[in-house]
Each structure stands twice: as structure tokens, then as C-alpha cells.
CHARMM internal coordinates of N, CA and C (Angstrom, degrees):
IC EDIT
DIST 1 N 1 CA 1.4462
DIST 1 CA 1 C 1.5257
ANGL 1 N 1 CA 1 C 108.13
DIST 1 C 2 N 1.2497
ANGL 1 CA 1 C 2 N 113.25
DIHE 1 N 1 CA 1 C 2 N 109.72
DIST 2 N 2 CA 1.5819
ANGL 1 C 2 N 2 CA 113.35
DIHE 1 CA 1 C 2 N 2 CA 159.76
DIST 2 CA 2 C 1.4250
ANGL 2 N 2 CA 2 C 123.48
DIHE 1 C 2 N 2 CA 2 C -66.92
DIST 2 C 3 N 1.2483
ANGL 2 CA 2 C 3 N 119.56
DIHE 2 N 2 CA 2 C 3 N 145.89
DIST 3 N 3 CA 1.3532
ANGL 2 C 3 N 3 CA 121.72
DIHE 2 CA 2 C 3 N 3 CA -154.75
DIST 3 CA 3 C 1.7398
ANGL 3 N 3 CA 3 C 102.27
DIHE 2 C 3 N 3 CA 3 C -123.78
DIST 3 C 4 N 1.1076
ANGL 3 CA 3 C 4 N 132.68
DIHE 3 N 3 CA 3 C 4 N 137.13
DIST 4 N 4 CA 1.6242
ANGL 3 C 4 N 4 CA 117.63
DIHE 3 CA 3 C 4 N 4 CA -175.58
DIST 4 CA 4 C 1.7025
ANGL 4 N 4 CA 4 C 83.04
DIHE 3 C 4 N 4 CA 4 C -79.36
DIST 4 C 5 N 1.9431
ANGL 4 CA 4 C 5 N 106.09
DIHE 4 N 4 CA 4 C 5 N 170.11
DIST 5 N 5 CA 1.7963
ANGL 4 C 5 N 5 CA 113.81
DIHE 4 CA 4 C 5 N 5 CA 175.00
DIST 5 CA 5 C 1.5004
ANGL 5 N 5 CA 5 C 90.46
DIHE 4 C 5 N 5 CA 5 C -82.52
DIST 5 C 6 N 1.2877
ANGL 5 CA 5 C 6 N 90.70
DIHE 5 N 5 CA 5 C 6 N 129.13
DIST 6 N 6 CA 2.0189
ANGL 5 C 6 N 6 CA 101.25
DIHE 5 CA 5 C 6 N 6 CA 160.43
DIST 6 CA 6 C 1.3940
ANGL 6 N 6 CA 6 C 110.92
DIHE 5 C 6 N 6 CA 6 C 83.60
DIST 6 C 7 N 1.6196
ANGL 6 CA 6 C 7 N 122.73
DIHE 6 N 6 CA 6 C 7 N -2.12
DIST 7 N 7 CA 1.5183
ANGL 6 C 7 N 7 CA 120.84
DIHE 6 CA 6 C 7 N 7 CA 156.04
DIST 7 CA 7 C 1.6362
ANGL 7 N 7 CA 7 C 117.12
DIHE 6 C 7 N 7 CA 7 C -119.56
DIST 7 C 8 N 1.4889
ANGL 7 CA 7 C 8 N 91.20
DIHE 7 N 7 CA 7 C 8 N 179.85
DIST 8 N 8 CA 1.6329
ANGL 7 C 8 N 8 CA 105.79
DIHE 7 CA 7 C 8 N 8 CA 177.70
DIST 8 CA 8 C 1.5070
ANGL 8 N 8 CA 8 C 120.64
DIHE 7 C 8 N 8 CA 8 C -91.48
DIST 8 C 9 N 1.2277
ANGL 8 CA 8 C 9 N 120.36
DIHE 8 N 8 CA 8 C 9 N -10.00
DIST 9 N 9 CA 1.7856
ANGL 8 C 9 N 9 CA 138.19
DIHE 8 CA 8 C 9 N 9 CA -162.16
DIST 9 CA 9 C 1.2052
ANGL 9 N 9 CA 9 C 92.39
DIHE 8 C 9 N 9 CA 9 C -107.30
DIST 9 C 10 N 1.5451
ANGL 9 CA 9 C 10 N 105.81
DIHE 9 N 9 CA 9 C 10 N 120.14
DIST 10 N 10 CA 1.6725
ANGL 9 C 10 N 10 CA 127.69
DIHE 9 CA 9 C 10 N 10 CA 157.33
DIST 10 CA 10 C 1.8659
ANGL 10 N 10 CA 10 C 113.86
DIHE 9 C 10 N 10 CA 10 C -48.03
DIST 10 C 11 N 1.0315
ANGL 10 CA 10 C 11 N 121.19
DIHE 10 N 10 CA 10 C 11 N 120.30
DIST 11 N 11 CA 1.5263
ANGL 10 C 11 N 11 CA 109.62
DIHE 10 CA 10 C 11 N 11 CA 163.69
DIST 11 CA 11 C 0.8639
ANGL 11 N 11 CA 11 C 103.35
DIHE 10 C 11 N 11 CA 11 C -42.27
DIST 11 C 12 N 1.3500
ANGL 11 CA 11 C 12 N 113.86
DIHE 11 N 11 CA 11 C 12 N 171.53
DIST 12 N 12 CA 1.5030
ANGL 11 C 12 N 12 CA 147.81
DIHE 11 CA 11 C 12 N 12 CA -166.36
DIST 12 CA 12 C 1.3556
ANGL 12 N 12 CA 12 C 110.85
DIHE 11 C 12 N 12 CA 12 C 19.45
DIST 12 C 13 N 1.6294
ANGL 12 CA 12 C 13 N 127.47
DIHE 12 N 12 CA 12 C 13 N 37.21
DIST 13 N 13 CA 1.7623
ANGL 12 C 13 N 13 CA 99.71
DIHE 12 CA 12 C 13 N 13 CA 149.81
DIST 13 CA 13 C 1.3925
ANGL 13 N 13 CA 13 C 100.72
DIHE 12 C 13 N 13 CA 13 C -116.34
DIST 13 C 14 N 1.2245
ANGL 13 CA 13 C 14 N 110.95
DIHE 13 N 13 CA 13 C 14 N -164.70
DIST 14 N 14 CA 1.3593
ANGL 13 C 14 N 14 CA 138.04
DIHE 13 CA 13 C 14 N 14 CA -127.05
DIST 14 CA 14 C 1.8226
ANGL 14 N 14 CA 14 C 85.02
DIHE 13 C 14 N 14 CA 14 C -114.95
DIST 14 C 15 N 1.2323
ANGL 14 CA 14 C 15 N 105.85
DIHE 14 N 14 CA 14 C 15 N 118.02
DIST 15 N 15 CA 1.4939
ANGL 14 C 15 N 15 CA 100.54
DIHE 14 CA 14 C 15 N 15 CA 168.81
DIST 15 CA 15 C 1.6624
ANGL 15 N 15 CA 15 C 126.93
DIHE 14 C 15 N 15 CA 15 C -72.68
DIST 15 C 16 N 1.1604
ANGL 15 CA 15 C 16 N 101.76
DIHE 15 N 15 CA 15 C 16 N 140.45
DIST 16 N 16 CA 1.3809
ANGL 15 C 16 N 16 CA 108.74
DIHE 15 CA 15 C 16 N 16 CA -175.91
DIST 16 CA 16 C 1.7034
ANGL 16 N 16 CA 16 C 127.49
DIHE 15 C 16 N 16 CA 16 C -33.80
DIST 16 C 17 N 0.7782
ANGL 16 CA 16 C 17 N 92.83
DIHE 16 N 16 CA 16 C 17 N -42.07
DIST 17 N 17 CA 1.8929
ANGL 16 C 17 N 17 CA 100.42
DIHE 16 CA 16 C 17 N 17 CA 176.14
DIST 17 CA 17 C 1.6046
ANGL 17 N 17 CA 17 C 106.15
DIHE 16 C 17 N 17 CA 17 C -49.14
DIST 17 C 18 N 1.4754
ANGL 17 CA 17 C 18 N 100.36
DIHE 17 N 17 CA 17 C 18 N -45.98
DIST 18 N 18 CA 1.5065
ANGL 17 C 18 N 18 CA 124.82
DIHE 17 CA 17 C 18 N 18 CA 174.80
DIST 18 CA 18 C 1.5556
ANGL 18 N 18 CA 18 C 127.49
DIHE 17 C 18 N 18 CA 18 C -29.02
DIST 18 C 19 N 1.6543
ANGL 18 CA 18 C 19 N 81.97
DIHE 18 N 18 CA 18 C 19 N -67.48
DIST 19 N 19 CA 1.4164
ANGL 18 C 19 N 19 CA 109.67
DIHE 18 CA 18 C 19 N 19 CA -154.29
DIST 19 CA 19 C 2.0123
ANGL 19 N 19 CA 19 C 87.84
DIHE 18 C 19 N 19 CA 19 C -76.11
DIST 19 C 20 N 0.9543
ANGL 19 CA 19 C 20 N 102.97
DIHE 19 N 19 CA 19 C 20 N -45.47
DIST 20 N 20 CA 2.0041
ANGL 19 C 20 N 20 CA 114.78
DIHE 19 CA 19 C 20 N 20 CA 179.17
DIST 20 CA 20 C 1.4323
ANGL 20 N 20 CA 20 C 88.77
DIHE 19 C 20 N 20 CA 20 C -65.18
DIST 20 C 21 N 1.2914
ANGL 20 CA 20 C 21 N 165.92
DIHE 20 N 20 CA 20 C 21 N -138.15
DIST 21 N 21 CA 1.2868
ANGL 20 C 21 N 21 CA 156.37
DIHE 20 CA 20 C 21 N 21 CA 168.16
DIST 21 CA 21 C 1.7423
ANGL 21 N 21 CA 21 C 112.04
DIHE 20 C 21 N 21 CA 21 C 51.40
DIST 21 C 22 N 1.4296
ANGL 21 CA 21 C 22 N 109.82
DIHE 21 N 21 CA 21 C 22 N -74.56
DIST 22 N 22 CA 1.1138
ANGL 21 C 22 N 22 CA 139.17
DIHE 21 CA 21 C 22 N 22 CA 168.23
DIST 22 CA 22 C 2.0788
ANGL 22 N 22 CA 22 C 114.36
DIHE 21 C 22 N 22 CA 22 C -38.22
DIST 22 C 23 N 1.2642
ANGL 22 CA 22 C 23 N 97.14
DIHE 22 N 22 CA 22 C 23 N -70.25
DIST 23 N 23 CA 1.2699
ANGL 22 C 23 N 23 CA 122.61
DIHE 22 CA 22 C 23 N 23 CA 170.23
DIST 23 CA 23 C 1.7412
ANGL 23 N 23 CA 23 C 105.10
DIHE 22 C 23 N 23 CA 23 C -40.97
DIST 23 C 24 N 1.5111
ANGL 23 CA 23 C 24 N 103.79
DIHE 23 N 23 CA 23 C 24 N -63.68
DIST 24 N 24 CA 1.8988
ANGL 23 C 24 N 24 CA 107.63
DIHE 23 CA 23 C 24 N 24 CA -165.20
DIST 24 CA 24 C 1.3927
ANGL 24 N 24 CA 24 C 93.41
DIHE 23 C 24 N 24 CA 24 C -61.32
DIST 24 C 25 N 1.6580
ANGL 24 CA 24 C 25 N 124.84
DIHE 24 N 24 CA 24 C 25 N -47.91
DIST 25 N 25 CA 1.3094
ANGL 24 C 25 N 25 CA 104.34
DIHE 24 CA 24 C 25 N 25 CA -164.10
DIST 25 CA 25 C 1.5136
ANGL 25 N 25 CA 25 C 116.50
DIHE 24 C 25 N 25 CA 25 C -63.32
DIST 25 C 26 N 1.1364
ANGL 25 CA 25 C 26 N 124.06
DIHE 25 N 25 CA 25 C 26 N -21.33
DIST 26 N 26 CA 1.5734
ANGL 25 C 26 N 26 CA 120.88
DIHE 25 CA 25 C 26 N 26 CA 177.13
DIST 26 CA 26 C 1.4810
ANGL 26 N 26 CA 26 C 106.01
DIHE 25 C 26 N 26 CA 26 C -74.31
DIST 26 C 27 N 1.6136
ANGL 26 CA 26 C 27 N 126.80
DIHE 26 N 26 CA 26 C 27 N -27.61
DIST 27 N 27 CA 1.2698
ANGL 26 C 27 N 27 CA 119.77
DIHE 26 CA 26 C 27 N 27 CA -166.25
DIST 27 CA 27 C 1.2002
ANGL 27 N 27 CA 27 C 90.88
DIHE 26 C 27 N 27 CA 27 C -75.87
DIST 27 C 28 N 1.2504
ANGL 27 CA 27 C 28 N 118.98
DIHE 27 N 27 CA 27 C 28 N -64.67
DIST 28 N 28 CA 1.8964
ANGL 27 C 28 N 28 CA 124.73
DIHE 27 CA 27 C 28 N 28 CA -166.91
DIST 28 CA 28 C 2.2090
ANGL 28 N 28 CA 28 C 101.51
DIHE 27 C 28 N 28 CA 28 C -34.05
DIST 28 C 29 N 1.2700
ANGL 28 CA 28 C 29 N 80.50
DIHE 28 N 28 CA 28 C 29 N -53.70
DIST 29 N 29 CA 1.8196
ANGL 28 C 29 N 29 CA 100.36
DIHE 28 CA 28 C 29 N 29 CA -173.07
DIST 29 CA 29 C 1.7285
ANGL 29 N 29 CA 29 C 90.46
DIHE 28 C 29 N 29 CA 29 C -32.37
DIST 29 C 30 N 1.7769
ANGL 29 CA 29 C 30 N 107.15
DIHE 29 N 29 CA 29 C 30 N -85.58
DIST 30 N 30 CA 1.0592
ANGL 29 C 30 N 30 CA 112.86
DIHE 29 CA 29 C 30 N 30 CA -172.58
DIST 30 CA 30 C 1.6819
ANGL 30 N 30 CA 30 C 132.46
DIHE 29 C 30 N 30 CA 30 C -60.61
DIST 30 C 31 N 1.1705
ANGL 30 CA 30 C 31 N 98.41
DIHE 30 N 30 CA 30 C 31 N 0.22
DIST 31 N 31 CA 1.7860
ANGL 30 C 31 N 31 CA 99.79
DIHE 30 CA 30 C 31 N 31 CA 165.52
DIST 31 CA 31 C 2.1289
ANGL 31 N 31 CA 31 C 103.32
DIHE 30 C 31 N 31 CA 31 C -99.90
DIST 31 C 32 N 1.3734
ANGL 31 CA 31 C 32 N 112.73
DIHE 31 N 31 CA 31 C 32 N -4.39
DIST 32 N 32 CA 1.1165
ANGL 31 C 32 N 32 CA 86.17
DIHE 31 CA 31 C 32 N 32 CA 169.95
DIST 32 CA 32 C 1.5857
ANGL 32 N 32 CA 32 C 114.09
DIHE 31 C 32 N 32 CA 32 C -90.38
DIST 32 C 33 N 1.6403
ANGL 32 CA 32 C 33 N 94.42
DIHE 32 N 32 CA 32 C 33 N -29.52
DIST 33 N 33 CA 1.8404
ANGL 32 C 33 N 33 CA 96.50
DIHE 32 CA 32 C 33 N 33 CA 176.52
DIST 33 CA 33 C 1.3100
ANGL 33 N 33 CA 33 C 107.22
DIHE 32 C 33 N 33 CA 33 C -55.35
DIST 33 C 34 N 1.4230
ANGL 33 CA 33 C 34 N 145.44
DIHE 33 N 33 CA 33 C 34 N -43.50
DIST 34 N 34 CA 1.4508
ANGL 33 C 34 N 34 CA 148.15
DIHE 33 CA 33 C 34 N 34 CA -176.99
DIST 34 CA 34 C 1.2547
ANGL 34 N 34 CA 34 C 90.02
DIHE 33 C 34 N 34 CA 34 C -51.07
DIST 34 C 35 N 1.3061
ANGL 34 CA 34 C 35 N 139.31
DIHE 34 N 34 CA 34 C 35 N -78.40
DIST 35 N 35 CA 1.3255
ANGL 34 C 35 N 35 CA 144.08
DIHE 34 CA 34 C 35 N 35 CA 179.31
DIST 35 CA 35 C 1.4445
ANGL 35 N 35 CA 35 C 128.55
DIHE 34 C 35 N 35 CA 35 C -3.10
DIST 35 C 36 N 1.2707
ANGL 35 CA 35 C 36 N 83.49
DIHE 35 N 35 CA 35 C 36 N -65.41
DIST 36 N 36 CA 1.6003
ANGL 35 C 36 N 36 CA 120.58
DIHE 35 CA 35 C 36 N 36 CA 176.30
DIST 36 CA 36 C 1.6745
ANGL 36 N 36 CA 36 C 112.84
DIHE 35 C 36 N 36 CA 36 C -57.07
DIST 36 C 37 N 1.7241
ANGL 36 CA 36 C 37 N 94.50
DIHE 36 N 36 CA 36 C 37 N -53.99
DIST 37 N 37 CA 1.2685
ANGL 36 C 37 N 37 CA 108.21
DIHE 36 CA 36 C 37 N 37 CA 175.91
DIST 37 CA 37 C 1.6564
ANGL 37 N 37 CA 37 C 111.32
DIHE 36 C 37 N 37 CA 37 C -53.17
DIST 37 C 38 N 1.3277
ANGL 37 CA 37 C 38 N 103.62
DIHE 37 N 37 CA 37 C 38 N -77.23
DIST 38 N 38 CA 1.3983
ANGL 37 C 38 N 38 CA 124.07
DIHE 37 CA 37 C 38 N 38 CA 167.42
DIST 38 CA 38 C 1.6357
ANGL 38 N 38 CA 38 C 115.60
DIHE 37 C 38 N 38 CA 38 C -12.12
DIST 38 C 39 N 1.5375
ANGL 38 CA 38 C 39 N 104.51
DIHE 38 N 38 CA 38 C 39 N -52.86
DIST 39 N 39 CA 1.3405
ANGL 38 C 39 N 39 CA 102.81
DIHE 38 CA 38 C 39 N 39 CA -168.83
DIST 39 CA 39 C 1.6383
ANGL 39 N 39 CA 39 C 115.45
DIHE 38 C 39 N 39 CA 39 C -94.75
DIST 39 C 40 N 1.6352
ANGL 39 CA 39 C 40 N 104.35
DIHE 39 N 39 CA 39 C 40 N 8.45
DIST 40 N 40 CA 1.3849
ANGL 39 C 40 N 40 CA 107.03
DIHE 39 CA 39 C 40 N 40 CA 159.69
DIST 40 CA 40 C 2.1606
ANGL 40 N 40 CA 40 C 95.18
DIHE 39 C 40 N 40 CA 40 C 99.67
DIST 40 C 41 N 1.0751
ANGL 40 CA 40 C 41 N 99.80
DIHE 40 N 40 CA 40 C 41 N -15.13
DIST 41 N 41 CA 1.7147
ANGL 40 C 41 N 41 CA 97.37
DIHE 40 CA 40 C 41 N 41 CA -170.45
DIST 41 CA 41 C 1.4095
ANGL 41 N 41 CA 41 C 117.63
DIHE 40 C 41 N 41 CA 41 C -72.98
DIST 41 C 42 N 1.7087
ANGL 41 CA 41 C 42 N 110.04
DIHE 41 N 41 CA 41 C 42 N -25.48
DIST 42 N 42 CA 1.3080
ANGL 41 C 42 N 42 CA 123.67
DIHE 41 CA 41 C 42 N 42 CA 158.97
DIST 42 CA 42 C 1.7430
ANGL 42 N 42 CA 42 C 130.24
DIHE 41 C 42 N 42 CA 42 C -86.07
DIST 42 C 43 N 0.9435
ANGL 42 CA 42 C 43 N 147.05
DIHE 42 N 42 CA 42 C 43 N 137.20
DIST 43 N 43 CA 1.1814
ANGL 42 C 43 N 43 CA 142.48
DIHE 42 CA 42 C 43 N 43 CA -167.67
DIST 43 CA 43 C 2.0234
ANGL 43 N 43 CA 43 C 111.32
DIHE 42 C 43 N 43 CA 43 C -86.22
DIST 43 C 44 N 1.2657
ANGL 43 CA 43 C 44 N 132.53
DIHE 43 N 43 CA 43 C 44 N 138.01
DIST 44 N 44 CA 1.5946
ANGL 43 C 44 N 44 CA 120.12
DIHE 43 CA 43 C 44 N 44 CA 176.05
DIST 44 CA 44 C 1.6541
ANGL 44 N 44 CA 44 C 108.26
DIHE 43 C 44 N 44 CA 44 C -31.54
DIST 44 C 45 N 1.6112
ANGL 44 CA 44 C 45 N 105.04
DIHE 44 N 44 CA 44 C 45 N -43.12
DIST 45 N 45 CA 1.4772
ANGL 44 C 45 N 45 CA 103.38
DIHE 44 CA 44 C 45 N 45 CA -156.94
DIST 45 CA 45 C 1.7545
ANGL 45 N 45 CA 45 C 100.98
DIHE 44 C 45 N 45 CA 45 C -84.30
DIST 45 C 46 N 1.3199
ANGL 45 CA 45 C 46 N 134.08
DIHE 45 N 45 CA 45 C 46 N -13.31
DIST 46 N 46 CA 1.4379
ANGL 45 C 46 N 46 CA 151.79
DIHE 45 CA 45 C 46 N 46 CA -160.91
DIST 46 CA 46 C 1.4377
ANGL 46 N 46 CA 46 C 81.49
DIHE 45 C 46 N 46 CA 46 C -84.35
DIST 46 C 47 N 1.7293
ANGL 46 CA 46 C 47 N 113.50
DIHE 46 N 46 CA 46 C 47 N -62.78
DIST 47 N 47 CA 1.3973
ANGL 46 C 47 N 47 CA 129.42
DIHE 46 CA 46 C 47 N 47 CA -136.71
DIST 47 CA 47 C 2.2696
ANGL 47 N 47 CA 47 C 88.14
DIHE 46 C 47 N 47 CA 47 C -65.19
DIST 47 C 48 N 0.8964
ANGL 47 CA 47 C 48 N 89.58
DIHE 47 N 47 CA 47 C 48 N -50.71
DIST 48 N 48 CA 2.0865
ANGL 47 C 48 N 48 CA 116.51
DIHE 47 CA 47 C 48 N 48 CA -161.26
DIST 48 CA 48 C 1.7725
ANGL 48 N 48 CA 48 C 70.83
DIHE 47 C 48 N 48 CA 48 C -57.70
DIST 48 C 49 N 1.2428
ANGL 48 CA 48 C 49 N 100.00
DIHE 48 N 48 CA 48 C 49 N -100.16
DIST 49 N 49 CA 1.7210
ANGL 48 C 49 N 49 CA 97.46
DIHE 48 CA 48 C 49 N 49 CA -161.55
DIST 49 CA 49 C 1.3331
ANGL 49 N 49 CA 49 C 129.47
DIHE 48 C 49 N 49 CA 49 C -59.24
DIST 49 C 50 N 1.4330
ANGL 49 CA 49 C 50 N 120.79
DIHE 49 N 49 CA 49 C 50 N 35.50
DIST 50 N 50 CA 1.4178
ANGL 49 C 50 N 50 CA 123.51
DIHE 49 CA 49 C 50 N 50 CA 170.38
DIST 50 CA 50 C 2.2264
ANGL 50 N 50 CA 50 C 90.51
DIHE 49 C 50 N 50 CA 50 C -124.16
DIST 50 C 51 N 1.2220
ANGL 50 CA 50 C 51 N 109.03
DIHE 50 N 50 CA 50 C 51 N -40.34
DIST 51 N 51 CA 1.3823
ANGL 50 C 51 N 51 CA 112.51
DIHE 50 CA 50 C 51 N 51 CA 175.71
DIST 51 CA 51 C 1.8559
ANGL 51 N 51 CA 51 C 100.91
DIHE 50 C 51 N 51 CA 51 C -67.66
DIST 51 C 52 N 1.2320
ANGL 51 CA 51 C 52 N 109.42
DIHE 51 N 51 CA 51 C 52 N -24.05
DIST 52 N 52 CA 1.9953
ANGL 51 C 52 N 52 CA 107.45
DIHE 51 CA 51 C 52 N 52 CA -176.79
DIST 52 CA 52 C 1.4186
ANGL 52 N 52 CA 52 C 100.30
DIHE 51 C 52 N 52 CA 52 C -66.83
DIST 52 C 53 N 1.5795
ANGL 52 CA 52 C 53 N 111.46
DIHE 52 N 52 CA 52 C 53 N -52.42
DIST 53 N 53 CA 1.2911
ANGL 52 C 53 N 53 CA 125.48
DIHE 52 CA 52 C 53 N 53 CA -178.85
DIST 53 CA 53 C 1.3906
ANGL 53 N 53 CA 53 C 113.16
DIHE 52 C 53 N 53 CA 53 C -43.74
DIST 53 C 54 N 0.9898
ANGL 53 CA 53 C 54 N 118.01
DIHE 53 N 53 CA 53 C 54 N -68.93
DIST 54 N 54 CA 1.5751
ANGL 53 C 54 N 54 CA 134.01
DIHE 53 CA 53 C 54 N 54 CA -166.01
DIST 54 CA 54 C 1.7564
ANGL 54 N 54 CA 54 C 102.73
DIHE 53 C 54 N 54 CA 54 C -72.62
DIST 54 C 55 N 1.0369
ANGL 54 CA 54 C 55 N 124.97
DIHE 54 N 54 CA 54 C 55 N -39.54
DIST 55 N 55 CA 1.7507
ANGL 54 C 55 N 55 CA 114.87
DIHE 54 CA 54 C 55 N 55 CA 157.15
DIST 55 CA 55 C 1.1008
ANGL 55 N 55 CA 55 C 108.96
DIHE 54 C 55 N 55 CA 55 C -56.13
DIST 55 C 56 N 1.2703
ANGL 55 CA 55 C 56 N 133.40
DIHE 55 N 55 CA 55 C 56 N -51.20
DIST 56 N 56 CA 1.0645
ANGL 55 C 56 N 56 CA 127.25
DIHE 55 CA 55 C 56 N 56 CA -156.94
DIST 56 CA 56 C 2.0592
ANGL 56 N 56 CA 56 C 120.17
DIHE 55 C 56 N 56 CA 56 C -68.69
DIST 56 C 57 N 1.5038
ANGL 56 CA 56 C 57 N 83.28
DIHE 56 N 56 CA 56 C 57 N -17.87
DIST 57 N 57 CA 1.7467
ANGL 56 C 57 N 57 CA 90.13
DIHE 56 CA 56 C 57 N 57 CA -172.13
DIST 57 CA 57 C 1.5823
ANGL 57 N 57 CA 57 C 96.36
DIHE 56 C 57 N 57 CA 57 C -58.00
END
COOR INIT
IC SEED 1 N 1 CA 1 C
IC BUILD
């Protein structure tokens, strides 16, 4: 782990605000596909490979 001089944060990641930011938008994402799922408008196999997709980013 590289360390910047005189801080605690590794270069190059992603600051925290970020990464929490980052995180909700996939949760929100995946409770609307459930939704979707849920309400029959998405298919199991729609539901799986649109949730594969979106983990996968």
C-alpha cells in the first residue's frame, strides 16, 4: 500500500463519500430490478442478467 507523505489515504482510491455514493446507486438499481422482477414485468432470466450486469460494473 502506498501511502501519500503526511496522510492516511492510499493513492489512487476512491474516497469514501464515493465509494457510499457508488454503493446506494447499485442498491437503489437492484431493488428496482426486484421490483420489476417481483411484479412479473421482468423475466428470472431478464431479472439474473441485468442484476449480473450491474455487479459486474
Amino acid at each position: 500500500m502506498v501511502m501519500m507523505q503526511g496522510g492516511s489515504e492510499p493513492e489512487g482510491d476512491v474516497p469514501p463519500e464515493q465509494e457510499v455514493a457508488d454503493n446506494s446507486d447499485y442498491l437503489d438499481e437492484l431493488e428496482k430490478l426486484a421490483e420489476l422482477h417481483d411484479k412479473g414485468i421482468l423475466t428470472d432470466e431478464e431479472f439474473q442478467a441485468k442484476k449480473k450486469q450491474l455487479l459486474g460494473q
